[in-house]
PDB file with SEQRES, HELIX, SHEET and CRYST1 records, atoms N, CA, C and O in Angstrom:
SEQRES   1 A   79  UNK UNK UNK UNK UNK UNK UNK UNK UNK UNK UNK UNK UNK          
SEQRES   2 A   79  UNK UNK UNK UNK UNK UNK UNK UNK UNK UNK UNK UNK UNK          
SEQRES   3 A   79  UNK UNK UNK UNK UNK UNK UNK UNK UNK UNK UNK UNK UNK          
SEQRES   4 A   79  UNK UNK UNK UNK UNK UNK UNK UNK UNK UNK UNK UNK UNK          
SEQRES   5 A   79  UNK UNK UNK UNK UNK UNK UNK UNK UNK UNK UNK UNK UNK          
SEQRES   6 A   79  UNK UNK UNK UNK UNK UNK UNK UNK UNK UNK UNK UNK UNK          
SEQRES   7 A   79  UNK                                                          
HELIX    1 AA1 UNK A   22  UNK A   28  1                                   7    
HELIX    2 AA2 UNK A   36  UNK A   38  5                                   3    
SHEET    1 AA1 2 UNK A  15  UNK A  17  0                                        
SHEET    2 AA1 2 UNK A  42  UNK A  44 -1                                        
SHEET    1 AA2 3 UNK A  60  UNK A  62  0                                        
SHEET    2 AA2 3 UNK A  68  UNK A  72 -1                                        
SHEET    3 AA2 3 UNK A  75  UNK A  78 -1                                        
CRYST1    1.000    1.000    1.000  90.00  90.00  90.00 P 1           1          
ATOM      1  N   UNK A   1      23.233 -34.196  29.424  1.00  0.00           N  
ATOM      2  CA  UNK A   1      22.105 -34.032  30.304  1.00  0.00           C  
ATOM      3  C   UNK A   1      21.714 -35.410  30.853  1.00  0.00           C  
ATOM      4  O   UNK A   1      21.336 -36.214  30.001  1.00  0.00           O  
ATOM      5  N   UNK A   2      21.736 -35.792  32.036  1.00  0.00           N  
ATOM      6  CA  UNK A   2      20.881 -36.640  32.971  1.00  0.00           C  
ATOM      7  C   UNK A   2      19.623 -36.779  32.598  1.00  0.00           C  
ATOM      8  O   UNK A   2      18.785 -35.881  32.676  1.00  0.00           O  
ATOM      9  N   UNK A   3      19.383 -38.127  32.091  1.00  0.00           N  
ATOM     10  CA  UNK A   3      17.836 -38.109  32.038  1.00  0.00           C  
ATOM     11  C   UNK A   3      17.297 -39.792  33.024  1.00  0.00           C  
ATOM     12  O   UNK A   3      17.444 -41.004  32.866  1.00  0.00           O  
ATOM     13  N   UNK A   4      16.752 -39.018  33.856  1.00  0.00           N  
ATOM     14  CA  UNK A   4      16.500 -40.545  34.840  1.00  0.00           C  
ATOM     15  C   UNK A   4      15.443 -41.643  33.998  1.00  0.00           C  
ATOM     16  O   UNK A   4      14.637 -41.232  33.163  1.00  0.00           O  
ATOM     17  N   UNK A   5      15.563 -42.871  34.304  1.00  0.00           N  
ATOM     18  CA  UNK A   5      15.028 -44.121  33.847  1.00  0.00           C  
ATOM     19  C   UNK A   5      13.787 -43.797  34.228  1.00  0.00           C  
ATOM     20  O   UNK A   5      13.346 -43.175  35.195  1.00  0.00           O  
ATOM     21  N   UNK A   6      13.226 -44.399  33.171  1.00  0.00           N  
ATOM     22  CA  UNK A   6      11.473 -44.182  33.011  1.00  0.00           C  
ATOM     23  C   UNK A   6      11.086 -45.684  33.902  1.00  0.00           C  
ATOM     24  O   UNK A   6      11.646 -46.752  33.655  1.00  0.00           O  
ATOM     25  N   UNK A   7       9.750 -45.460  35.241  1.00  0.00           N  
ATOM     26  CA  UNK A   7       9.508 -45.793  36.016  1.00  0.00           C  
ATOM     27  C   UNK A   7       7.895 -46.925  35.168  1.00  0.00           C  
ATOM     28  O   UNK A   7       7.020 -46.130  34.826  1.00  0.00           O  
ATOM     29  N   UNK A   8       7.579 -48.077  34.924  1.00  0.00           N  
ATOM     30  CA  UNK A   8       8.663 -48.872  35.673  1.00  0.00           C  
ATOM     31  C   UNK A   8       9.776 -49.947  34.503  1.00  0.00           C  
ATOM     32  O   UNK A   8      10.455 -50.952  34.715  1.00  0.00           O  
ATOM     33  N   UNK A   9       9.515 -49.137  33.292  1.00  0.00           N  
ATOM     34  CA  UNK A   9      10.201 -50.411  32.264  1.00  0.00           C  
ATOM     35  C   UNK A   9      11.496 -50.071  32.394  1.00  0.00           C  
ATOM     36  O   UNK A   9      12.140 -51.090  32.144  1.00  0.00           O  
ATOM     37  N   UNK A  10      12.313 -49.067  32.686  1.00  0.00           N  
ATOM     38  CA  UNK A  10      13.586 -49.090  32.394  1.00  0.00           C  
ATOM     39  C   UNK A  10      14.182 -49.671  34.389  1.00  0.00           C  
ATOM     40  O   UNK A  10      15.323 -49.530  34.829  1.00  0.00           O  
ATOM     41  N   UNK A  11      13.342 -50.095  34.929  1.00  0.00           N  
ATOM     42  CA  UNK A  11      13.885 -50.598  36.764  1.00  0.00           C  
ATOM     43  C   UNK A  11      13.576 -51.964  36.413  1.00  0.00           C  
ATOM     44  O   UNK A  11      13.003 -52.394  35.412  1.00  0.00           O  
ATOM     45  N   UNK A  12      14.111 -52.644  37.526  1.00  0.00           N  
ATOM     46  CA  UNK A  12      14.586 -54.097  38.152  1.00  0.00           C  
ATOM     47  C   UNK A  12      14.463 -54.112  39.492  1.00  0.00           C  
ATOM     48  O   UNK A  12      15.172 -53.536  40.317  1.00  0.00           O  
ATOM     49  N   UNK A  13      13.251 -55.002  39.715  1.00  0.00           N  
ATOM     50  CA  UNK A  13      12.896 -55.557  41.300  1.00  0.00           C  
ATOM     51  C   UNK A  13      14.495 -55.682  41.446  1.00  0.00           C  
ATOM     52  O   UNK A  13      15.389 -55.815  40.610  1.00  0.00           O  
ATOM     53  N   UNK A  14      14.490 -55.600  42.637  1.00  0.00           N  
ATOM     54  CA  UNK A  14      15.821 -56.053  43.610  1.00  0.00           C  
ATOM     55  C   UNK A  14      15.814 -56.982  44.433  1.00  0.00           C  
ATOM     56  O   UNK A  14      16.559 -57.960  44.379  1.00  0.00           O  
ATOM     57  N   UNK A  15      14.636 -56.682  45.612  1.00  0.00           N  
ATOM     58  CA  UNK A  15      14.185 -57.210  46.366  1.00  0.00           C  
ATOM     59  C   UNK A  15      13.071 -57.253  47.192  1.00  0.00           C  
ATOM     60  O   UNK A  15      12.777 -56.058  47.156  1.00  0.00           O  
ATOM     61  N   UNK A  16      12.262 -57.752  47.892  1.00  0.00           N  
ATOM     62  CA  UNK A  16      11.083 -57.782  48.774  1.00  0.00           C  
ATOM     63  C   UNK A  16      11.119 -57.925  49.847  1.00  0.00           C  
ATOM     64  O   UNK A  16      11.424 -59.057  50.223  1.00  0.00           O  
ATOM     65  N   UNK A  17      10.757 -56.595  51.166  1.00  0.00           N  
ATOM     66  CA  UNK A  17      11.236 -56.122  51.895  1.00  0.00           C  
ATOM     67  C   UNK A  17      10.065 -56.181  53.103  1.00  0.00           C  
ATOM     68  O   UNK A  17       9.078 -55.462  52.946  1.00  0.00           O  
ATOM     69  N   UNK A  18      10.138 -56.848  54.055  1.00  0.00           N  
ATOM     70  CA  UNK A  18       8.694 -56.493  54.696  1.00  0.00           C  
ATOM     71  C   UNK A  18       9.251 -55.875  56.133  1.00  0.00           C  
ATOM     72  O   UNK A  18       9.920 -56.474  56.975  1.00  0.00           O  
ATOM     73  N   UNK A  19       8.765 -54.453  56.170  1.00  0.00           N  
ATOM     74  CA  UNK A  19       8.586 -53.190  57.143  1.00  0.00           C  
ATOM     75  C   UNK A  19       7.477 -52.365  57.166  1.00  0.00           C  
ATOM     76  O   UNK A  19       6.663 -52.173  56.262  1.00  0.00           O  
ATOM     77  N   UNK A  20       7.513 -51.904  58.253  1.00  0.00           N  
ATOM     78  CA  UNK A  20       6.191 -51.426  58.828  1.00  0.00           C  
ATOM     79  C   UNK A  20       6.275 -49.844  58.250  1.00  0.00           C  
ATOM     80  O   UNK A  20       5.194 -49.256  58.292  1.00  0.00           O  
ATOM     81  N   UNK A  21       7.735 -48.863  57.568  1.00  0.00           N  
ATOM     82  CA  UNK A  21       7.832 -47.934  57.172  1.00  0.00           C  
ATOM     83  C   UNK A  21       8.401 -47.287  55.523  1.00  0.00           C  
ATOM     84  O   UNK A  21       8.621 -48.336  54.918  1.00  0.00           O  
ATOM     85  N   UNK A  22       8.610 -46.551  54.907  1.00  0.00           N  
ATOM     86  CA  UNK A  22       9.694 -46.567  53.949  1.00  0.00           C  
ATOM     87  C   UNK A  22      11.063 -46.212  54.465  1.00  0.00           C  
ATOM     88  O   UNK A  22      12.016 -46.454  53.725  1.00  0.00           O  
ATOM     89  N   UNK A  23      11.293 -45.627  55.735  1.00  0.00           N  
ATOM     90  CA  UNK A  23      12.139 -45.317  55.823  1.00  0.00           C  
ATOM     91  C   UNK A  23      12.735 -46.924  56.686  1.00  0.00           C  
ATOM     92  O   UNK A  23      13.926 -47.235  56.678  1.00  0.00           O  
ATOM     93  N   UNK A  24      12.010 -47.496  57.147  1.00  0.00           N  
ATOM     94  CA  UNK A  24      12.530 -48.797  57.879  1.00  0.00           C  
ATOM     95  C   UNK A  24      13.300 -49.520  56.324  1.00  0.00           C  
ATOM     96  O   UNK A  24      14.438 -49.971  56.196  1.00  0.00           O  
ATOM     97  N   UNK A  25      12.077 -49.398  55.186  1.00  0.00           N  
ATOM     98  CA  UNK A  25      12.677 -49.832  54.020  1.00  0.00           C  
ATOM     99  C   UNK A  25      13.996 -49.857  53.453  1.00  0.00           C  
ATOM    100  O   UNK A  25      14.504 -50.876  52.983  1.00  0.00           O  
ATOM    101  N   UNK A  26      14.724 -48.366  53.513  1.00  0.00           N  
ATOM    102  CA  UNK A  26      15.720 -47.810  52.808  1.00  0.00           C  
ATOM    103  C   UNK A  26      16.744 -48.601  54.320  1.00  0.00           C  
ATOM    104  O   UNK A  26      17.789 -49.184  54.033  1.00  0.00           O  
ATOM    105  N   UNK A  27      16.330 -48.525  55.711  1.00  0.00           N  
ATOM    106  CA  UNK A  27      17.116 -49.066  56.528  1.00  0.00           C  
ATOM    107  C   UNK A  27      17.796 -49.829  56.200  1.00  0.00           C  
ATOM    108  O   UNK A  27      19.011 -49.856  56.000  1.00  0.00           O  
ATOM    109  N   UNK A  28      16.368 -51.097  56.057  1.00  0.00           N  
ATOM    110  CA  UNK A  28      16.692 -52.592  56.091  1.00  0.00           C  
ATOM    111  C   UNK A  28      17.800 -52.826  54.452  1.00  0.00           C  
ATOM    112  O   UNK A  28      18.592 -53.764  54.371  1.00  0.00           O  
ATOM    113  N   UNK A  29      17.619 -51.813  53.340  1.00  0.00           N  
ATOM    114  CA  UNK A  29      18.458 -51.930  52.167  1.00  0.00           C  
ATOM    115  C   UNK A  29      19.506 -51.243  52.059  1.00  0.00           C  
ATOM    116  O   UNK A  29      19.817 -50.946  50.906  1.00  0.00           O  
ATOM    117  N   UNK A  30      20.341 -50.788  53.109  1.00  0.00           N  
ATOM    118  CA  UNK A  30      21.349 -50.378  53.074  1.00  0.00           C  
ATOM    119  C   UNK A  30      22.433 -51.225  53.832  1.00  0.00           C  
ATOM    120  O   UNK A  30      22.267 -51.823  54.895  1.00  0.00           O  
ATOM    121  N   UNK A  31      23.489 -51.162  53.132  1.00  0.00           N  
ATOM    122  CA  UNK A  31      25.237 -51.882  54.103  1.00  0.00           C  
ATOM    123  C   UNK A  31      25.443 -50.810  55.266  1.00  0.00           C  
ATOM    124  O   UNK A  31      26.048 -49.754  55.080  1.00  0.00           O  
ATOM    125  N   UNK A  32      24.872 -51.192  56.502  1.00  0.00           N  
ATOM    126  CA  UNK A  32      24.961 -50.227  57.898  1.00  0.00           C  
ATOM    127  C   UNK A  32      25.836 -51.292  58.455  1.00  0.00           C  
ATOM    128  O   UNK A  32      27.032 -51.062  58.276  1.00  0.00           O  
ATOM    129  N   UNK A  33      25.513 -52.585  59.189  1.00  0.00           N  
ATOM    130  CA  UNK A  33      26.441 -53.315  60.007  1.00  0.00           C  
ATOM    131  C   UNK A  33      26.887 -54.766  59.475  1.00  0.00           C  
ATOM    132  O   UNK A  33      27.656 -55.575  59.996  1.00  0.00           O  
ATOM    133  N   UNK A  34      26.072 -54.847  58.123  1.00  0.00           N  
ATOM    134  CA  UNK A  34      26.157 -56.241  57.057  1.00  0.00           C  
ATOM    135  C   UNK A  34      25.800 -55.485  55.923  1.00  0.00           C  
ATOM    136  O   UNK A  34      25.438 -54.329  55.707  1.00  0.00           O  
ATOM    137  N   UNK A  35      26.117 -56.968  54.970  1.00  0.00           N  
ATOM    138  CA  UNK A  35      25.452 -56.854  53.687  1.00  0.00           C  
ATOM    139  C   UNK A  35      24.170 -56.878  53.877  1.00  0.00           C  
ATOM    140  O   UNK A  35      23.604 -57.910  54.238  1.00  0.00           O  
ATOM    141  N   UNK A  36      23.459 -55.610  53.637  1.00  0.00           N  
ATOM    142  CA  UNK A  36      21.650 -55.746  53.134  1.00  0.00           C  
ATOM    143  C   UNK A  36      20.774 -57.133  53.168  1.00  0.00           C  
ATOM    144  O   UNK A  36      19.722 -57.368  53.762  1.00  0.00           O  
ATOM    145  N   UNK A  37      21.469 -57.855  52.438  1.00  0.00           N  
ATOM    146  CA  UNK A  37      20.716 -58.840  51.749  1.00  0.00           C  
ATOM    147  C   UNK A  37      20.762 -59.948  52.544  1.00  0.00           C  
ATOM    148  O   UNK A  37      20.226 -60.936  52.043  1.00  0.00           O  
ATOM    149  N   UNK A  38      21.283 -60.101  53.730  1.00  0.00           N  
ATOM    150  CA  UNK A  38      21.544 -60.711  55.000  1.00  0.00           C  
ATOM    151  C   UNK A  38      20.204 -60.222  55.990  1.00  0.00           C  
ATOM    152  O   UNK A  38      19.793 -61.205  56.606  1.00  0.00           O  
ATOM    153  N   UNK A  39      19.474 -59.063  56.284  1.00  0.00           N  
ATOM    154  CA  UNK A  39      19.029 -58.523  56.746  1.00  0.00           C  
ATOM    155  C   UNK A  39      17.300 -59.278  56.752  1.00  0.00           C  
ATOM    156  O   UNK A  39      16.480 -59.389  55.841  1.00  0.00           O  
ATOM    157  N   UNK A  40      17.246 -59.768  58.479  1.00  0.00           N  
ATOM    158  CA  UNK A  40      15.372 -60.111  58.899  1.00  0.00           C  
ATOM    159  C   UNK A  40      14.823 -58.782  57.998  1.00  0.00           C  
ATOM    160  O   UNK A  40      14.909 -57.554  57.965  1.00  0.00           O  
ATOM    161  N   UNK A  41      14.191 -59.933  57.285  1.00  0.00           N  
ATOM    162  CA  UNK A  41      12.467 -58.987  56.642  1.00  0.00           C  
ATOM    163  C   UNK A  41      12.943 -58.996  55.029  1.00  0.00           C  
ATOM    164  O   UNK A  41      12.110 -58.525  54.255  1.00  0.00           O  
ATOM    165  N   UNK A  42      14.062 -59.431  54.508  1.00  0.00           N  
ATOM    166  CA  UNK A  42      14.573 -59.147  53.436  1.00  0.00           C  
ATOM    167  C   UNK A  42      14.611 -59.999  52.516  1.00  0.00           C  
ATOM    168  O   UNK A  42      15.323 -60.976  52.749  1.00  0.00           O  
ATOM    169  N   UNK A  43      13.929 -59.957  51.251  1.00  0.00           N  
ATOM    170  CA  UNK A  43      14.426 -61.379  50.473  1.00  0.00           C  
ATOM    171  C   UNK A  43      14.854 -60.341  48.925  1.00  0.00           C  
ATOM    172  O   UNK A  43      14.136 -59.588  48.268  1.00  0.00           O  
ATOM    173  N   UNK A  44      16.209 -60.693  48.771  1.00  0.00           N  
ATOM    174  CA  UNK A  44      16.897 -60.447  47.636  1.00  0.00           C  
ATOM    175  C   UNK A  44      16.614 -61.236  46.178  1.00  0.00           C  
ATOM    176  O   UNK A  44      16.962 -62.401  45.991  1.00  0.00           O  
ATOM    177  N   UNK A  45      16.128 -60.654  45.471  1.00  0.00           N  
ATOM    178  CA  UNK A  45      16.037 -61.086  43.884  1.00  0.00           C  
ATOM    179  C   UNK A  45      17.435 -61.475  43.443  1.00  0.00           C  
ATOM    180  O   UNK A  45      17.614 -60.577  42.621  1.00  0.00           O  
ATOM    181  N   UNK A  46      18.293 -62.028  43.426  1.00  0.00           N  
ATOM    182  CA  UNK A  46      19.065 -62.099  42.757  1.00  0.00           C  
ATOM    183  C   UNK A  46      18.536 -62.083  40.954  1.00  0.00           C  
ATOM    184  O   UNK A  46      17.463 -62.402  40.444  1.00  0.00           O  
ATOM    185  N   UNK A  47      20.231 -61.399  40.153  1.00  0.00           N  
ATOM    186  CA  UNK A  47      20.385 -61.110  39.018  1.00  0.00           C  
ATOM    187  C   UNK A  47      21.421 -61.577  38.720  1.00  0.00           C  
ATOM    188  O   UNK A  47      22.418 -60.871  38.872  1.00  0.00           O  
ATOM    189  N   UNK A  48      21.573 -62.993  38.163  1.00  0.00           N  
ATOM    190  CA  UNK A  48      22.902 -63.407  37.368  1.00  0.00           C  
ATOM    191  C   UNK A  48      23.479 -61.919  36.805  1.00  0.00           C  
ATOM    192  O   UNK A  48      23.150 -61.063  35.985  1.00  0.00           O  
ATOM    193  N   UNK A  49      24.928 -62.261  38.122  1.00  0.00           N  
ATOM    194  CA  UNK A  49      26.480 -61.356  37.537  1.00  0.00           C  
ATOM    195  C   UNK A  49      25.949 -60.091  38.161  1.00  0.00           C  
ATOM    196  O   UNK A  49      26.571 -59.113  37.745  1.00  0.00           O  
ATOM    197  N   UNK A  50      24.959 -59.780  39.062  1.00  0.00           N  
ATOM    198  CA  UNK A  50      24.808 -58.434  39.084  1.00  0.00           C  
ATOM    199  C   UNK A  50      25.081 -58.390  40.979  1.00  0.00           C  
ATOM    200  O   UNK A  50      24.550 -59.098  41.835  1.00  0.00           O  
ATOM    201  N   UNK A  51      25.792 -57.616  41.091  1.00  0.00           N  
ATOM    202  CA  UNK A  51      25.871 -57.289  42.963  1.00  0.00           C  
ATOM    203  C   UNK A  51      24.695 -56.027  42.964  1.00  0.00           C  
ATOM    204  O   UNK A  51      24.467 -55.166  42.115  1.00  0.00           O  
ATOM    205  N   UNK A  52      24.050 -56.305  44.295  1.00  0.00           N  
ATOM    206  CA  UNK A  52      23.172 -55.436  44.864  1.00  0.00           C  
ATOM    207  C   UNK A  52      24.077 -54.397  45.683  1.00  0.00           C  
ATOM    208  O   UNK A  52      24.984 -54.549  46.500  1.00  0.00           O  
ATOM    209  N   UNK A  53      23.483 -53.336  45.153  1.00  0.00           N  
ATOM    210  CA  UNK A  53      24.393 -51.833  46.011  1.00  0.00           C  
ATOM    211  C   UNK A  53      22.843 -51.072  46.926  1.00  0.00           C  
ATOM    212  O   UNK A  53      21.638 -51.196  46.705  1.00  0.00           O  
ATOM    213  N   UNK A  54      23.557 -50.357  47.894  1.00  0.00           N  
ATOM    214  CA  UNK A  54      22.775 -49.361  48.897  1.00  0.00           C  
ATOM    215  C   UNK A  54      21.397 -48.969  48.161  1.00  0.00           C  
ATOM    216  O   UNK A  54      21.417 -48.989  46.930  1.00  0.00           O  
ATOM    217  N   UNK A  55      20.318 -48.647  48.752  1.00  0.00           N  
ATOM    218  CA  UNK A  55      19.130 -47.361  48.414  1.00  0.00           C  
ATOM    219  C   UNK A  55      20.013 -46.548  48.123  1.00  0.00           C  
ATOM    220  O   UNK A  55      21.189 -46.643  48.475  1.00  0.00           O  
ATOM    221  N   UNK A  56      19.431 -45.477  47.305  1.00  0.00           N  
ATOM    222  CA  UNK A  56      19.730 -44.289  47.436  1.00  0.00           C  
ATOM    223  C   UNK A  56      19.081 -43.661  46.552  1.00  0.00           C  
ATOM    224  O   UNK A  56      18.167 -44.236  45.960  1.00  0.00           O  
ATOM    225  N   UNK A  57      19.415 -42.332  46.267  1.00  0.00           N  
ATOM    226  CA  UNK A  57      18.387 -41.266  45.591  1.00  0.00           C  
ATOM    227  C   UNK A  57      18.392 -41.706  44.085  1.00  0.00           C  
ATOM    228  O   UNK A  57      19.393 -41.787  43.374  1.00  0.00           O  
ATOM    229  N   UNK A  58      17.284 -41.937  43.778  1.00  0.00           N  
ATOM    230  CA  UNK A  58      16.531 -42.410  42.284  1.00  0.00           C  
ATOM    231  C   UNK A  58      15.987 -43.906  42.234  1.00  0.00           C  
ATOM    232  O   UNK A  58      15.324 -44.451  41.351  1.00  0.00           O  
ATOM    233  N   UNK A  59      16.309 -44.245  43.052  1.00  0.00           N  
ATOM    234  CA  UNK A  59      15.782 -46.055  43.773  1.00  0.00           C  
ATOM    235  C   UNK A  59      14.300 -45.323  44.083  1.00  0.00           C  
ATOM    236  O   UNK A  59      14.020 -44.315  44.732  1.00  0.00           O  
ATOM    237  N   UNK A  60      13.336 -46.439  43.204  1.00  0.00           N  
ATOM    238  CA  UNK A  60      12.337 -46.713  43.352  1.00  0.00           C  
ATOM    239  C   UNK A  60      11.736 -47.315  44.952  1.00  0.00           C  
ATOM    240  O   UNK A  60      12.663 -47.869  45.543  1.00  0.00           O  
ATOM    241  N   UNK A  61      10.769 -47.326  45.548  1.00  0.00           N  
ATOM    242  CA  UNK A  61      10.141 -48.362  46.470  1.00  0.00           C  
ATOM    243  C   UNK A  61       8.776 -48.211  46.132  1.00  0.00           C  
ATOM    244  O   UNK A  61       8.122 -47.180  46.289  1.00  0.00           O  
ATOM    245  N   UNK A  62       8.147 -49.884  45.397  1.00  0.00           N  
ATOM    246  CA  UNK A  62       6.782 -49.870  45.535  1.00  0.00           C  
ATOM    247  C   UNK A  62       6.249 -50.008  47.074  1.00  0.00           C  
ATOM    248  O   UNK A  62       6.852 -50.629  47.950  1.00  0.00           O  
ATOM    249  N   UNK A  63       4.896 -49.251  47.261  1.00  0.00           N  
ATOM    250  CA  UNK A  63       4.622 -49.865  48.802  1.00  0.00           C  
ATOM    251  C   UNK A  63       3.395 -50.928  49.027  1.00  0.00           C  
ATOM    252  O   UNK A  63       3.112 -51.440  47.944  1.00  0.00           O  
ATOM    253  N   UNK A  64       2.953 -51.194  49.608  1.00  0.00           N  
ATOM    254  CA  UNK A  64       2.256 -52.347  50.176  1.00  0.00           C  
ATOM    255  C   UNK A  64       0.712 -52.237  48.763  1.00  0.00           C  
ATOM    256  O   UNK A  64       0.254 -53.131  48.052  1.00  0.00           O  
ATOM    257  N   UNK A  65       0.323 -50.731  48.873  1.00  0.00           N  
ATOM    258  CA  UNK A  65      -1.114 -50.185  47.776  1.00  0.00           C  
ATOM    259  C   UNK A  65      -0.615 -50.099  46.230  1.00  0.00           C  
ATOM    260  O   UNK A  65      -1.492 -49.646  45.495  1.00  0.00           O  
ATOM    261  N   UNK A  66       0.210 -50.326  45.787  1.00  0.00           N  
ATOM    262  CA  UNK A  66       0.871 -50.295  44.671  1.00  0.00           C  
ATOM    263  C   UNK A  66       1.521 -49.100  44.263  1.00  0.00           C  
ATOM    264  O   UNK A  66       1.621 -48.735  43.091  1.00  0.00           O  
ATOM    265  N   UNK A  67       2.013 -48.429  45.376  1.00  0.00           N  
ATOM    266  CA  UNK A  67       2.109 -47.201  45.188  1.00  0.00           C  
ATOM    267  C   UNK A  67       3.732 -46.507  44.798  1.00  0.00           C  
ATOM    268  O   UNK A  67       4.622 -46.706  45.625  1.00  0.00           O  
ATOM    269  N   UNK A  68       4.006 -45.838  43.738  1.00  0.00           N  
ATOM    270  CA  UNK A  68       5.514 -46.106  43.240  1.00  0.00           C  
ATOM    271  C   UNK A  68       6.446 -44.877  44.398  1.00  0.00           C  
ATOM    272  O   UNK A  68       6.209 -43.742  43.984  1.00  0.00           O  
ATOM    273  N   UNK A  69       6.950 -44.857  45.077  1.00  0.00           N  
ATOM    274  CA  UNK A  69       8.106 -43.705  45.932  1.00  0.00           C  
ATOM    275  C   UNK A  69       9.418 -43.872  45.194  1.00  0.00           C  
ATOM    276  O   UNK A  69       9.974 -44.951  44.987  1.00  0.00           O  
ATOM    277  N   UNK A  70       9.787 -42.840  44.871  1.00  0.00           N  
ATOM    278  CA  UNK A  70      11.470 -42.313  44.203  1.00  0.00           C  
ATOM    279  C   UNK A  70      12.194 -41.809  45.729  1.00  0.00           C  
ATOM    280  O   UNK A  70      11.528 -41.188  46.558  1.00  0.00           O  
ATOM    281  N   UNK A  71      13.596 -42.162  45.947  1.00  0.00           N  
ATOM    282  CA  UNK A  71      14.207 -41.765  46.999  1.00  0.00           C  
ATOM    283  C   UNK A  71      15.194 -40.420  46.372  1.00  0.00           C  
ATOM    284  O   UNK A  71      16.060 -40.410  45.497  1.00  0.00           O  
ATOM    285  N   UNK A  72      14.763 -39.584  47.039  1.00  0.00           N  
ATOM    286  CA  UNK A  72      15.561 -38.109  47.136  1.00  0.00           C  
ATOM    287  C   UNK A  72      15.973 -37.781  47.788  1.00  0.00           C  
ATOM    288  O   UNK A  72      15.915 -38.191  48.948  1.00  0.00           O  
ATOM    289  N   UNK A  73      16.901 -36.442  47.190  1.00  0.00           N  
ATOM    290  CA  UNK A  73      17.673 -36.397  48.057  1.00  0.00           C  
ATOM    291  C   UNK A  73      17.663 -35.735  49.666  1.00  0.00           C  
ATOM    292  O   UNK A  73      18.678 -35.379  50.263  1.00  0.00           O  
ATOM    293  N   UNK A  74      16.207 -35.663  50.221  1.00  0.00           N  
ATOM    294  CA  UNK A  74      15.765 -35.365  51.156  1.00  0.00           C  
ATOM    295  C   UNK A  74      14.716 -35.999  51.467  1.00  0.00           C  
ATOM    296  O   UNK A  74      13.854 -35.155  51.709  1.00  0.00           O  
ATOM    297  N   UNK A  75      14.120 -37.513  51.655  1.00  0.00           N  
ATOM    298  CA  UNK A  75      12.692 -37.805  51.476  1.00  0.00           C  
ATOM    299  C   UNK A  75      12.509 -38.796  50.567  1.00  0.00           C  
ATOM    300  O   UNK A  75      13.412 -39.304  49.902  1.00  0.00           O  
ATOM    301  N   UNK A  76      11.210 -39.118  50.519  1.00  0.00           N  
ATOM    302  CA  UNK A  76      10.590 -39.993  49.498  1.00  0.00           C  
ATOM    303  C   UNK A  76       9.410 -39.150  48.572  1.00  0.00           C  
ATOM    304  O   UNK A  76       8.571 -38.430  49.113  1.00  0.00           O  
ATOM    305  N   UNK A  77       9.461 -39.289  47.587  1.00  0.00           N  
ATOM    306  CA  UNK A  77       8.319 -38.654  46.677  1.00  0.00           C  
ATOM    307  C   UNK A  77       7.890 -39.631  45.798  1.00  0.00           C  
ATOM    308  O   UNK A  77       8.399 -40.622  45.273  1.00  0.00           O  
ATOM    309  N   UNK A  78       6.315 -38.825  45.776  1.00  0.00           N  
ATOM    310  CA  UNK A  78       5.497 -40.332  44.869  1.00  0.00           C  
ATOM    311  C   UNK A  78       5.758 -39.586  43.478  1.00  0.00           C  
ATOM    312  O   UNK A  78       5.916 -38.373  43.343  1.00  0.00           O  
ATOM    313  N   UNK A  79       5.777 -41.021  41.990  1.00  0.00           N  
ATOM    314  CA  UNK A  79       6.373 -40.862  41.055  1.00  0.00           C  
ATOM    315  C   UNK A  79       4.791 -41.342  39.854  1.00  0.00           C  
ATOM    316  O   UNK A  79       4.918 -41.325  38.629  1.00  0.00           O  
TER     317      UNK A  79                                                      
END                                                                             
């Protein structure tokens, strides 16, 4: 059985992202025409030995109010 990581001790900042949307968010953190982490508005946390991969569904985004969003597989939902 799948049991997803408990929100927020079992996650790891990635990075700090400044957009005007969540979905501009998941934009700006995905490999579309570069690496992500190349990307205006973006500053990457690096993690000794660790490569940064795409958003995607179970990726956290805090937003601007402290507010926690889980990415699904249709949407964003608060957690």
């Amino acid at each position: 059985m799948f049991k997803r990581p408990l929100f927020p001790e079992e996650y790891e900042p990635v990075a700090a992202v400044e957009a005007d949307s969540i979905d501009e968010v998941f934009e700006k953190t995905n490999h579309i025409t570069q690496n992500w982490e190349n990307n205006k508005g973006v500053i990457a946390l690096h993690t000794f030995g660790k490569q940064h991969r795409s958003t995607s569904v179970g990726d956290v985004v805090v937003d601007d109010s402290n507010k926690p969003l889980i990415c699904a597989s249709c949407g964003w939902k608060e957690i």
